[in-house]
N, C-alpha and C positions, 0 to 999 in steps of 0.2 A: 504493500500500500504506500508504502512514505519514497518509495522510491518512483513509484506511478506519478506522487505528488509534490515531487520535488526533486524532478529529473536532471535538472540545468542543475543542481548543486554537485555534480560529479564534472562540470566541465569545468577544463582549465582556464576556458576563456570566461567563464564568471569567477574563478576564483582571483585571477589576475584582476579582473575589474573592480573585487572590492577592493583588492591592497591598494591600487591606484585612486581607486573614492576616497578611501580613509588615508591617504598618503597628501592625495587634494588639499582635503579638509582642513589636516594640518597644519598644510603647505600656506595656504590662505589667513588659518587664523592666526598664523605667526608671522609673517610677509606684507598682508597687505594694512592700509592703514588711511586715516584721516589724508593723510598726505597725500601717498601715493592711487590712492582709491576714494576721492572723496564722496563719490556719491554711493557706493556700494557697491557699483555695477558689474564690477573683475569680480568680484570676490561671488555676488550672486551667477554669474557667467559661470564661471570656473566650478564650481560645487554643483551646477545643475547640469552642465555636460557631464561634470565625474560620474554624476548621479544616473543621468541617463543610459548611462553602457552597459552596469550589471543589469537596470532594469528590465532593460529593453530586450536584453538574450534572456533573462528569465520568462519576461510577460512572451516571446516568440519561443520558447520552449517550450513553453504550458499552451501551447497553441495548435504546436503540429498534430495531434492529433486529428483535428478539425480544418485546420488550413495551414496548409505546406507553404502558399502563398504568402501568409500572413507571416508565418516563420521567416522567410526570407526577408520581407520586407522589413522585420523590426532588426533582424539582426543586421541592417543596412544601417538602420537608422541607430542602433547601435556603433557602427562603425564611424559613418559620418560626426556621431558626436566627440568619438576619440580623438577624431581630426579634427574638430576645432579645439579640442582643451590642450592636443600636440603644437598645435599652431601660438597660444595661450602663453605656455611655457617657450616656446624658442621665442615670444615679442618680451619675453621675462629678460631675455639674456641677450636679448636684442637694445634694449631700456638702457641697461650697463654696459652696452659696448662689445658684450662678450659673443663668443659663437659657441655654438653646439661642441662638443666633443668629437673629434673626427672618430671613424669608425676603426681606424688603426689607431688608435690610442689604446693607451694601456687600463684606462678609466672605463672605456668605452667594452673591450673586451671582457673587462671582468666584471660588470653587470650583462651582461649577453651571459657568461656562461653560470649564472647562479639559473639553477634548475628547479622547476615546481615540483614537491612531492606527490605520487597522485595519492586522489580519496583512498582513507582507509576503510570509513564507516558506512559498518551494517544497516545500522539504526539509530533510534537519537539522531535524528539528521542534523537539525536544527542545532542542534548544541556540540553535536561535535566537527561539525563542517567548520562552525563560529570558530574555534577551535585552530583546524587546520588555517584557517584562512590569516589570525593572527599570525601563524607559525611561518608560514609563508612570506609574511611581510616584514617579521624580522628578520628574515635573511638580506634583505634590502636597507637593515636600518644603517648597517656600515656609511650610506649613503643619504639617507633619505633624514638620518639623527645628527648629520654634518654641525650642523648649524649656519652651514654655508648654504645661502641662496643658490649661488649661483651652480656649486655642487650636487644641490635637492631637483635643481630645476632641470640640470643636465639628466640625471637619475631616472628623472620622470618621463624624458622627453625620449630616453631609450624603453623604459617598460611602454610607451603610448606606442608609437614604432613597431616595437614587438607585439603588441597584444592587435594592432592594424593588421598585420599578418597574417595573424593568427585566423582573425574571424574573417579575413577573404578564402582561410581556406576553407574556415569551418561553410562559409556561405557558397562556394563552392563544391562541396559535399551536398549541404541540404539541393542543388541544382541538379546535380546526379542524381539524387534521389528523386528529386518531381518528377523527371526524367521516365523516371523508372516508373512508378507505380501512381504519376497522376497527383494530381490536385481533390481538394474537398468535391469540386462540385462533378469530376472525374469518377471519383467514389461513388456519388451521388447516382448519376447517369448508371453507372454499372451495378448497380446493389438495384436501383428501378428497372432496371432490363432485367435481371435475375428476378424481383419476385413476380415481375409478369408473365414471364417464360413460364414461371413452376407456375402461376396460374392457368394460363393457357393450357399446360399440359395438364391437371384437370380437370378443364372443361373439355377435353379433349376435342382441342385445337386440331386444324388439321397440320400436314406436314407441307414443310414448304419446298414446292415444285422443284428446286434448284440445288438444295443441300440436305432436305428432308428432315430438317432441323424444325424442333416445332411453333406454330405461327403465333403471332399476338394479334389482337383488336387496335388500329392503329385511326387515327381521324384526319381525313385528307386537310390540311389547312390552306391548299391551292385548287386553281384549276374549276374544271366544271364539275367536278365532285367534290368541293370543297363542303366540308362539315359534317359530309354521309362516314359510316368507317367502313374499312376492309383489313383484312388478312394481312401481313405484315411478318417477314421473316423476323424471328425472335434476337439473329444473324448479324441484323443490317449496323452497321453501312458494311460491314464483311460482304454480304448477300445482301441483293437487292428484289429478292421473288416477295411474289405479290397476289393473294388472291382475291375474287371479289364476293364479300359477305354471305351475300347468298349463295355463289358457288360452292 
């Protein structure tokens, strides 16, 4: 059950997204200020992108069930918002003059290779993911507990980078998958062609001319027979036979 209900809690890309929420958070109530922030607006910006990325792959995991479509599209919208709190952070170090860390740096390499531990928990989700997800984030604190801005800001602007990665793959996967077995309303069409078929076949429908496959009650909505029904491979669009009602 807890895992039916709380399936996004085993991905990596929500577990990264809260150390980055709660890394945010931080980031903002110690950084920004009357000064630098007078109206609020960085600070409300920046805490509500953080905020959007776990949300948005949790609320599109609790979704696939029902729409694959809709899965894709939050986990976009998840994406998108990583990219403007990435962008957030590099005008942090942009303000002071500074640039991002190059990718051969030695800074830069050794936050890339601290590694996420995967989920351990059975059960108890809620409390022991909380759990994991601290644990996680203090492997980052070497950097993120700097008390350097411009070091925290670097820190972040590689886990936002990496976790962007992350979910074009993860959103590429869910692609395959639509791919594969269809969308909600795909489901939909095939579960109603299923139980008209097993209808049909007892009212014992006749078989259809072309595949012998059995027929459904179908209602023309063209033509000069538009609104009469007829006979209708259970098949179609595979099969296109066709009988008429009274035959």
């Amino acid at each position: 059950m807890e895992i039916r209900r709380f399936g996004y809690y085993w991905l990596d890309t929500w577990v990264l997204a809260n150390v980055i929420q709660l890394a945010t958070q931080d980031f903002c109530m110690r950084y920004l200020n009357r000064k630098n922030d007078p109206c609020g607006r960085q600070y409300d910006q920046m805490t509500q992108a953080a905020r959007s990325v776990p949300a948005n792959i949790a609320e599109g995991s609790s979704r696939r069930s029902t729409s694959k479509e809709t899965e894709m599209r939050l986990t976009d919208v998840a994406r998108a918002s990583l990219a403007e709190l990435a962008n957030d952070y590099l005008n942090w170090l942009l303000r002071g003059e500074d640039v991002p860390w190059s990718v051969k740096s030695e800074e830069h390499r050794a936050v890339t290779a601290v590694q996420l531990d995967p989920p351990a928990y059975k059960d108890d989700v809620q409390h022991l993911s909380s759990i994991h997800i601290l644990q996680q984030k203090r492997k980052f604190d070497r950097w993120l507990r700097s008390g350097d801005s411009i070091v925290e800001a670097n820190c972040l602007l590689v886990l936002c980078n990496r976790l962007i990665m992350m979910l074009r793959k993860q959103l590429s996967n869910q692609l395959d998958t639509f791919k594969e077995e269809g969308g909600f309303s795909e489901s939909l069409t095939a579960d109603r062609l299923a139980y008209r078929a097993a209808q049909s076949a007892q009212a014992d429908a006749p078989k259809c001319p072309k595949c012998s496959k059995p027929m459904i009650k179908r209602v023309a909505k063209r033509g000069l027979n538009a609104g009469n029904e007829f006979w209708s491979c259970s098949g179609f669009p595979e099969c296109n036979g066709t009988r008429s009602l009274k035959g």
